[in-house]
C-alpha positions in Angstrom: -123.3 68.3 79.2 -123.5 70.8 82.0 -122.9 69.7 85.6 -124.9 72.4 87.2 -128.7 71.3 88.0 -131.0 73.8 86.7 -132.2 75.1 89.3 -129.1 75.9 91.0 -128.2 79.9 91.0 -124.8 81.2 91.1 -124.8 84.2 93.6 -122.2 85.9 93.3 -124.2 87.4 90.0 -126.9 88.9 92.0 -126.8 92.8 92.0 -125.4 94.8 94.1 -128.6 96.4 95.7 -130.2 92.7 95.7 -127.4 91.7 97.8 -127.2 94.6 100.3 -130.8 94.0 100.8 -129.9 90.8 101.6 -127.2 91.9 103.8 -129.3 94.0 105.6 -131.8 91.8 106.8 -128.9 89.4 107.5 -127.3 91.8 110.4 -124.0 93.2 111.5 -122.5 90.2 113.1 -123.0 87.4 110.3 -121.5 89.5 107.7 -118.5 90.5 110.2 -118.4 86.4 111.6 -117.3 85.5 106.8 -120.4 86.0 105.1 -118.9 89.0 103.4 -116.2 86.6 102.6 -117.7 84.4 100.2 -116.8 85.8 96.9 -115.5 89.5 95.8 -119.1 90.8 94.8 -120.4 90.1 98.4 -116.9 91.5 100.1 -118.0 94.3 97.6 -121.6 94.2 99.0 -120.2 93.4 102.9 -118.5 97.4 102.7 -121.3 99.5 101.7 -122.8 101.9 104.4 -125.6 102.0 103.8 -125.8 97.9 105.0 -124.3 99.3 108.1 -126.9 102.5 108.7 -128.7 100.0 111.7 -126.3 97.7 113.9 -128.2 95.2 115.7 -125.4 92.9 118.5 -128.1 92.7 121.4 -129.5 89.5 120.5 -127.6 87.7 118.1 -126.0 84.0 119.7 -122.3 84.9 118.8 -122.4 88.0 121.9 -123.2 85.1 124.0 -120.2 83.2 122.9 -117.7 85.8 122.0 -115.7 87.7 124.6 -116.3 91.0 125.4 -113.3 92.7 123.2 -113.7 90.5 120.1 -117.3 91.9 120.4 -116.4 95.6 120.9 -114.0 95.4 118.0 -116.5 94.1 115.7 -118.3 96.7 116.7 -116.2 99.3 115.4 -115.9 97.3 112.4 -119.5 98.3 112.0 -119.3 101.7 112.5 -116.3 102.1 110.4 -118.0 100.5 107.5 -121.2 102.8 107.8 -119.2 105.6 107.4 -120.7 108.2 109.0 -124.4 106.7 108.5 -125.3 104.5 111.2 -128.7 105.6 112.2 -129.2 102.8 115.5 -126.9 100.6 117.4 -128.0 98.3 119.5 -125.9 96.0 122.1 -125.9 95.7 125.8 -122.8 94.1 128.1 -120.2 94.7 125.9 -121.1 98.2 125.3 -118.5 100.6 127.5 -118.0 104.3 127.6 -115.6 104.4 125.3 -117.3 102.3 122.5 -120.2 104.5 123.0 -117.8 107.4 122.4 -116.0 105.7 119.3 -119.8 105.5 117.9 -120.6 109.1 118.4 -117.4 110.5 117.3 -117.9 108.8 114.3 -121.2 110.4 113.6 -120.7 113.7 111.2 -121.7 116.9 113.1 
């Protein structure tokens, strides 16, 4: 007899667009903070670009924990993953010159 309710789903079989749909809507920060880390399809899913085209670290409750350098390095996590497609980033007091430069000089001419 099988231990698994019926009901229960085993995620890691999703597809791969279901899942960076899902990674979209969940943001930059929680997939950098493990959720990417859960199995190898949703590392796989975590390093797409096109789930990094729109970085969003203005609001989320980790900025106000983390310190500022933990939070510019995720950061460039982000970019690098989008490689070359991020379309918006959005942060505020970690943000310095030189992140703002890593960002653009990241963006193909």
């Amino acid at each position: 007899m099988d231990d698994v309710a019926p009901s229960a789903m085993d995620w890691s079989l999703l597809p791969l667009d279901a899942l960076s749909l899902i990674f979209v809507r969940l943001g930059a920060v929680d997939i950098l903070m493990g959720a990417g880390l859960v199995c190898h399809s949703w590392l796989v899913a975590a390093k797409l670009p096109e789930v990094w085209r729109s970085v969003d670290m203005d609001k989320h409750e980790v900025v106000l924990r983390k310190g500022d350098a933990v939070l510019r390095q995720m950061a460039k996590a982000a970019v690098d993953r989008s490689d070359g497609q991020l379309r918006e980033f959005a942060g505020r007091l970690f943000v310095t010159d030189e992140l703002i430069k890593y960002i653009v000089e990241s963006h193909p001419h």
